[in-house]
Structures are given as structure tokens and as C-alpha cells.
Rosetta silent file (secondary structure, phi, psi, omega in degrees, C-alpha in Angstrom):
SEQUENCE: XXXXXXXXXXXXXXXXXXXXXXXXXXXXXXXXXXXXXXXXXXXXXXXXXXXXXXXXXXXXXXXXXXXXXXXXXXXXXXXXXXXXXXXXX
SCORE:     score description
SCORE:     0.000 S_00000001
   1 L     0.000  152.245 -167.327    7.871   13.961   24.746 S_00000001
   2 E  -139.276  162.165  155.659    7.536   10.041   24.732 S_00000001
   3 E  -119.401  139.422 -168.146   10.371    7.313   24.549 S_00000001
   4 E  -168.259  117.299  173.453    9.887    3.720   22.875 S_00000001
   5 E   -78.445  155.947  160.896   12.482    1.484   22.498 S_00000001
   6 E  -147.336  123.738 -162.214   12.448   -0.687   19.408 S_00000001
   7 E  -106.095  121.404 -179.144   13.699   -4.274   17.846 S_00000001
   8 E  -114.750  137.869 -167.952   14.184   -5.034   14.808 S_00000001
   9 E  -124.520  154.157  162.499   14.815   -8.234   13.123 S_00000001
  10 E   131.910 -135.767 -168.940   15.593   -9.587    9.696 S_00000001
  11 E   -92.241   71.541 -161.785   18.551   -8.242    7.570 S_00000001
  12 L  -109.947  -13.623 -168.011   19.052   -5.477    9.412 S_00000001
  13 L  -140.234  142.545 -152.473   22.744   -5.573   10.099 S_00000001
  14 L    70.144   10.141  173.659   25.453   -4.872    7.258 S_00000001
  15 L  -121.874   47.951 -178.415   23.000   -2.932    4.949 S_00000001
  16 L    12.517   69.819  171.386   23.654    0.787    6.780 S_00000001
  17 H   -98.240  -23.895  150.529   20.456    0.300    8.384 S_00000001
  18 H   -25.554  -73.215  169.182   22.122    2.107   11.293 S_00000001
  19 H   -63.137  -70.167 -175.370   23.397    5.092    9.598 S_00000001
  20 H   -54.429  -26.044  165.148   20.098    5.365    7.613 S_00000001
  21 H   -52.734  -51.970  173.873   18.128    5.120   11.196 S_00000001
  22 H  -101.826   36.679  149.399   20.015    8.240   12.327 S_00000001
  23 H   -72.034  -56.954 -153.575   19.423    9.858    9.051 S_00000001
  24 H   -85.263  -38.153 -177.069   15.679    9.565    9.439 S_00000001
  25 H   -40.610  -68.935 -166.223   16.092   10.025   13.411 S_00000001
  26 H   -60.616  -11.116  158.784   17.753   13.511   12.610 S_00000001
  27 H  -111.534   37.187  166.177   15.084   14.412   10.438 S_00000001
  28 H  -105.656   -4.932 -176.033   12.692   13.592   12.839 S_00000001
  29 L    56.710   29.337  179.818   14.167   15.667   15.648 S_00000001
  30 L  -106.115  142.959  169.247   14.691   12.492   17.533 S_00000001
  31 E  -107.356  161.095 -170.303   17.327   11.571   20.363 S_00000001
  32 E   151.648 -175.242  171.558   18.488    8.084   20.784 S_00000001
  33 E  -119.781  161.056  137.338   20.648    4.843   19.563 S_00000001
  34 E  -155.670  142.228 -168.161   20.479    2.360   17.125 S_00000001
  35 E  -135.242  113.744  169.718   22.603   -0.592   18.179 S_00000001
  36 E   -41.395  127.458  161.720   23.708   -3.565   16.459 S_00000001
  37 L  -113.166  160.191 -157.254   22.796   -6.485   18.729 S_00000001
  38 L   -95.516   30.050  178.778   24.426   -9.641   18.984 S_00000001
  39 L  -108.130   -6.157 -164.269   21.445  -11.930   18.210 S_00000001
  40 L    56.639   32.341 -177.559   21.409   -9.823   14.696 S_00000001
  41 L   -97.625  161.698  160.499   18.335   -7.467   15.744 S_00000001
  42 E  -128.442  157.924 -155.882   19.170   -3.847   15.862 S_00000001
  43 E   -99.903  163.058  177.932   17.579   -1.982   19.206 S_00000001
  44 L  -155.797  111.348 -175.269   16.474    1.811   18.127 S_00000001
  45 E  -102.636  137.439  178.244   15.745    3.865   21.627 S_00000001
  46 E  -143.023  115.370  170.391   13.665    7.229   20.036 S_00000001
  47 E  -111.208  144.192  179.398   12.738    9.983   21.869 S_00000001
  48 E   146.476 -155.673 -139.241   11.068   13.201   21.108 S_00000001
  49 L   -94.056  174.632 -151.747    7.442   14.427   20.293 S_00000001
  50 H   -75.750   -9.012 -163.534    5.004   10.954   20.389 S_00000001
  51 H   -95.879   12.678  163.028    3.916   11.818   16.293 S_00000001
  52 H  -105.404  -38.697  158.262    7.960   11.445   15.281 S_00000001
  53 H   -41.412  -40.268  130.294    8.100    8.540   17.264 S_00000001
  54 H   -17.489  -67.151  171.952    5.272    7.344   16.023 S_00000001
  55 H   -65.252  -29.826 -179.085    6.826    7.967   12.260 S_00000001
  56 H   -69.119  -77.505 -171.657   10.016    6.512   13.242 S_00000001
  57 H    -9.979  -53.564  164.847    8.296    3.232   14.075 S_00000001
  58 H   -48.400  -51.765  164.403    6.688    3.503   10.584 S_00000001
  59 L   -48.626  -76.321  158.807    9.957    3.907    8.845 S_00000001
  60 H    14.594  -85.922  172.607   11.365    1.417   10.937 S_00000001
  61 H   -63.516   14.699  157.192    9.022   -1.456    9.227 S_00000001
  62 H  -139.147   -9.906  174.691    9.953   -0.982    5.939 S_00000001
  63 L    55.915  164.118 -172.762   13.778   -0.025    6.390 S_00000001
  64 L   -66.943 -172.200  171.810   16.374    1.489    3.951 S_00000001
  65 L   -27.721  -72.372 -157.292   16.634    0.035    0.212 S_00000001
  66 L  -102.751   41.151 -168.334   18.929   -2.464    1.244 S_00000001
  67 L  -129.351  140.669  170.876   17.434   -4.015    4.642 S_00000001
  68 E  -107.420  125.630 -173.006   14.482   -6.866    4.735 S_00000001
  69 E  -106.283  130.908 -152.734   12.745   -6.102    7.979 S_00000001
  70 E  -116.342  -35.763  179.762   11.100   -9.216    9.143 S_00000001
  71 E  -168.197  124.334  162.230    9.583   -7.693   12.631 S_00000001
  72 E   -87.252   95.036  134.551    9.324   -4.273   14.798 S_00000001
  73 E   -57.844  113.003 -169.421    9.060   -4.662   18.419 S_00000001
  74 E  -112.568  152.054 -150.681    8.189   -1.679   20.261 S_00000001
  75 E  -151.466  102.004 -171.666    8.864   -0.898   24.192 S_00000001
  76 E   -75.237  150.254  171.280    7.904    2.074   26.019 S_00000001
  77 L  -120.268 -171.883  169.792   11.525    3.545   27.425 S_00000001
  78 L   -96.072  164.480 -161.864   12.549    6.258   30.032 S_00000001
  79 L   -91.101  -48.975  147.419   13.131    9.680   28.136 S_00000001
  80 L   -26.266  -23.496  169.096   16.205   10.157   30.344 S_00000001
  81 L   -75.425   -1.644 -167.623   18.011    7.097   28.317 S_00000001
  82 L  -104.116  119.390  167.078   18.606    9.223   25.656 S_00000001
  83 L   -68.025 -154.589 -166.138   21.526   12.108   25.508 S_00000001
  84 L   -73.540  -31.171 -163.290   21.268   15.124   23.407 S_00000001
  85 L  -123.700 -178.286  171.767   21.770   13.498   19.687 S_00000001
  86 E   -95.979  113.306  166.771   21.280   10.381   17.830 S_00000001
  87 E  -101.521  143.911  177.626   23.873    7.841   18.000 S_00000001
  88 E  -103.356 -179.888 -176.350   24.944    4.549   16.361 S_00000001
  89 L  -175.042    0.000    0.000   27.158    1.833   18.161 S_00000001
């Protein structure tokens, strides 16, 4: 198991890029956040085996339908930041 935080900028917040993050998260078998931040990035902590992390990232950079993703920053995290499920906030 691997952890990698990640930031994403562009129109990312007010297009249920959130909700669709822990849509793909849960079918990815991923633990984690996605968090609005108040700079208008949203942070995505993903934990779980390194080739769904790995896929998340991928998603990530193209976003749902109605999000323009402008840039993914990735972050290795501790694995231990993560509960059991995927949450938004």
C-alpha cells in the first residue's frame, strides 16, 4: 500500500468534482479525502495498492464532465492519514 496526496487546480470546485472523486476512489478500493481548499484547489489524499493510486492520479487529470483541470500535483503522504473510507469535506 502507498499514499500520495494530490492538488488540483482549475475549475474544480462547484462541478461535483468531489463527489465524483469518491465515486472513482470507491471503485478503486481507495481510502482518503477530497477537500475543497480555500485557494480553489481541491487536495485528494489516496491510499491503497500503488496501481489504483496510480489510476486515481490519471483520472484526476482529466476530471468529471463538468470540471477543467488545469494542474495535478502529487505528494507522497503517510498511509496512516487516511481512515477506513473515502470522504469529502
Amino acid at each position: 500500500m502507498i499514499a500520495a496526496r494530490f492538488f488540483v487546480s482549475g475549475t474544480v470546485q462547484g462541478v461535483f468534482f468531489r463527489a465524483k472523486t469518491r465515486e472513482q476512489a470507491r471503485k478503486l478500493r481507495l481510502a482518503g479525502h477530497a477537500l475543497n481548499l480555500p485557494d480553489g484547489r481541491v487536495e485528494v489524499l489516496a491510499v491503497g495498492e500503488p496501481r489504483a493510486v496510480d489510476a486515481m492520479e490519471a483520472w484526476l487529470a482529466e476530471g468529471p464532465r463538468r470540471a477543467t483541470v488545469e494542474s495535478v500535483e502529487r505528494e507522497e503522504a503517510r498511509i496512516d492519514e487516511a481512515g477506513d473510507g473515502f470522504e469529502i469535506g
